[in-house]
C-alpha positions in Angstrom: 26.5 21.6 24.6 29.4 20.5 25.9 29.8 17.1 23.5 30.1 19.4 20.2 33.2 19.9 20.0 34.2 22.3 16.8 36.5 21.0 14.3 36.1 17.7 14.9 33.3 16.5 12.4 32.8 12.8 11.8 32.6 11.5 8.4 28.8 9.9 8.5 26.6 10.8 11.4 23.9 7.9 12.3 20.6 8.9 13.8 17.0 9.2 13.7 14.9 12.1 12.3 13.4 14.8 14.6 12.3 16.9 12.3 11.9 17.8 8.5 11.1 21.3 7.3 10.6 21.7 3.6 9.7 24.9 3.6 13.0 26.0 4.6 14.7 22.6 3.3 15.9 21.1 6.6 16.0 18.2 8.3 16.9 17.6 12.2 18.5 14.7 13.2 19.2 13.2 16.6 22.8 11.4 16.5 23.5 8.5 18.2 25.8 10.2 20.5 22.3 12.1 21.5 23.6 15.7 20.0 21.0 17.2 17.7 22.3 18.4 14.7 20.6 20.5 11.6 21.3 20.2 8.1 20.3 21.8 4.8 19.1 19.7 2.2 17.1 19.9 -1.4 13.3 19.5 -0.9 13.6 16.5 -3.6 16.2 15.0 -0.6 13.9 15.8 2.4 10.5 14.1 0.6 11.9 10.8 1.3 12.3 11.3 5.4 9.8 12.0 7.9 10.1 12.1 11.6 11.3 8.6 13.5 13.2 7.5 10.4 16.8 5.9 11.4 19.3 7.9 8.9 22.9 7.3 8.3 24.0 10.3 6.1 28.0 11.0 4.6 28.7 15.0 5.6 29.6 17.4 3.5 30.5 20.2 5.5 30.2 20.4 9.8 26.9 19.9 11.2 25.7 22.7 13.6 25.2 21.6 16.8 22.3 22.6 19.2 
């Protein structure tokens, strides 16, 4: 997409929940800025969120954007 731009990752990124996947422990999350991004995440973290939930979660390393 052109709005992910590489090398520029914000500190927090506020959203809502598109999708969990425990299996393979991640969680999708639709930013406010309307990018989609994917994150890896313990299964222990992801059993608290299901889909619609508003989010704001402190990065650790870029998200990859879709």
């Amino acid at each position: 997409q052109a709005d992910c731009t590489k090398g520029k990752t914000p500190d927090t990124l506020a959203g809502q929940v598109v999708a969990v996947d425990l299996n393979q422990g991640k969680v999708t999350v639709r930013g406010n800025d309307g990018a989609t991004h994917e994150f890896q995440a313990s299964k222990e973290t992801l059993q608290g969120y299901k889909v619609g939930d508003r989010i704001e979660a402190k990065l650790r390393s870029a998200p990859e954007c879709k």
